[in-house]
N, C-alpha and C positions, 0 to 999 in steps of 0.2 A: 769323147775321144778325139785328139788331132792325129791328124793323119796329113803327110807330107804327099805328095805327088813325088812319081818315078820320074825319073829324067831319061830314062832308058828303056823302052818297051821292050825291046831285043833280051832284054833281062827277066822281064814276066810271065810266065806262063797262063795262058789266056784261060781267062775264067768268064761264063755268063753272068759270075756277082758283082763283080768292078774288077775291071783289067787295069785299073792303077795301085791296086794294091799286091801286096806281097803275097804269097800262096798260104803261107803261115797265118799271117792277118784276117786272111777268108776265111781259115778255118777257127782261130779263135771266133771271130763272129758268129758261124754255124754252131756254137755252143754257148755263145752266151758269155764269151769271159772279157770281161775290161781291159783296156790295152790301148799304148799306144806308140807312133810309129817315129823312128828319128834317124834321118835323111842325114848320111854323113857327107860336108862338102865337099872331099878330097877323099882319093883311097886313102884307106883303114891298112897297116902294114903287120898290129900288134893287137893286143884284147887291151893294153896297158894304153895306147891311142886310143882305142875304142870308149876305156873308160874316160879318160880324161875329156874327149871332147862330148860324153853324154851327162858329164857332172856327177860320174859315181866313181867308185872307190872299186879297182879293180878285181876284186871279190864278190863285184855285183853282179859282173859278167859271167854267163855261164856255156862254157863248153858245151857241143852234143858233138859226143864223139862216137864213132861203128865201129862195132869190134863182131869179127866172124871167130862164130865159137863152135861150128861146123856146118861142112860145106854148104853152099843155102840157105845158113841157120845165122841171121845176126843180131847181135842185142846193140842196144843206144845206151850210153853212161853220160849222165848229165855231170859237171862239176863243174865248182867255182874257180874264177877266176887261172892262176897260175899252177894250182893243186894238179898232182901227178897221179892215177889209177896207180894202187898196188894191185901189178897182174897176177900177185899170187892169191890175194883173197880176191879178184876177179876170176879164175878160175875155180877157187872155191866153191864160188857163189853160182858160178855156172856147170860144176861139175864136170868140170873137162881140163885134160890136159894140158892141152894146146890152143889156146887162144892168142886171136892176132887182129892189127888194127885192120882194118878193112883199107884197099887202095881204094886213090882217088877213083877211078873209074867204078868201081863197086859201092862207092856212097852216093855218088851222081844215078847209078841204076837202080840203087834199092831206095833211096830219101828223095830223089829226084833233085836234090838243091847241090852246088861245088862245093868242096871243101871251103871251109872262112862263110860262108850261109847257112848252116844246117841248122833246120829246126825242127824239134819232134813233132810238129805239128804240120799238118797237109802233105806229109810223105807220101813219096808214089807205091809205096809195099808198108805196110804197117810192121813194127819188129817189137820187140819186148822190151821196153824204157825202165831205166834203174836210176833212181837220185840218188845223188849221193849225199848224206847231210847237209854237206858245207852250202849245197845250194840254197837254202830255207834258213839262213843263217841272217842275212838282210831282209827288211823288207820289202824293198824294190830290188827289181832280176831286171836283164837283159839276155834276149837272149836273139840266134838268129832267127832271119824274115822268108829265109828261100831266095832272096835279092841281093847281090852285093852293094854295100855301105849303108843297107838297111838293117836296121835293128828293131825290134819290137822291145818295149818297156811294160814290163805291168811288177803286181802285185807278187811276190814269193808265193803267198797261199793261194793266189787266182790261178799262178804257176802249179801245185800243185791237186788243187781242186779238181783242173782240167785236165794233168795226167790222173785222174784215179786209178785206174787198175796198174800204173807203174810201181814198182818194188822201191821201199825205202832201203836205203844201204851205208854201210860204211866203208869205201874204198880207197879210200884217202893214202899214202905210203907214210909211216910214222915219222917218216923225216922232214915231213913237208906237215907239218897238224898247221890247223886253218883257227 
């Protein structure tokens, strides 16, 4: 595994396993999944930068997006790259009528990471993760570190393997098919 050094401590949440890594990163470790870490020089403004200067095809990038599906109650929807949630078969799927994205202050208290870092991994509140196909579509993923211009790179299936009990899904909106 490479792993880049943080340029910004004030960005990490201290951990006893290496306070130079990302929170996400610690916790792929605690299970076992391959991975690795890519230091972006300059802020990240787009997923479509992000991919360009990680050498992937911006479909490689995956979204982890909060959606409160009631009060207290939130789920995490993984997708690729540009792909839009249809919020009607997300509501389907969650059986509710009113679903909404979660504000920025409500992903920072339930994921513990800002918006533009989120990663299903090492949240500060655990929530129920749903993939969506298109992410398992490549076989290298990107996804967030918990760190801003940090990204973690691993494997599609290493990506899935480690969510196991996440729901496979199709939520894709038919006008946007991947």
């Amino acid at each position: 595994m490479i792993v880049f050094p943080i340029m910004n401590d004030a960005l990490t949440r201290p951990s006893s396993v290496n306070k130079n890594k990302p929170p996400a990163s610690i916790a792929l470790d605690k299970i076992g999944i391959p991975h690795r870490l890519f230091l972006h020089e300059g802020t990240v403004t787009s997923f479509e930068q992000a991919a360009r200067e990680r050498g992937q095809k911006p479909a490689q990038v995956v979204r982890s997006i909060l959606f409160q599906i009631r009060p207290e109650e939130f789920v995490m929807v993984l997708v690729a790259g540009s792909e839009q949630v249809d919020w009607k078969k997300l509501r389907q799927l969650v059986r509710r009528s009113r679903v909404r994205m979660a504000t920025e202050d409500e992903v920072l208290e339930i994921t513990g990471y800002r918006v533009g870092t989120v990663s299903p991994f090492g949240m500060a509140r655990q929530v129920k993760v749903m993939i969506d196909a298109s992410v398992l579509r490549m076989e290298e993923v990107s996804i967030g570190s918990g760190v801003r211009n940090t990204a973690i790179i691993l494997k599609s299936a290493d990506l899935r393997r480690a969510l196991g009990d996440a729901e496979m899904v199709s939520l894709l909106e038919e006008s946007h098919p991947s």
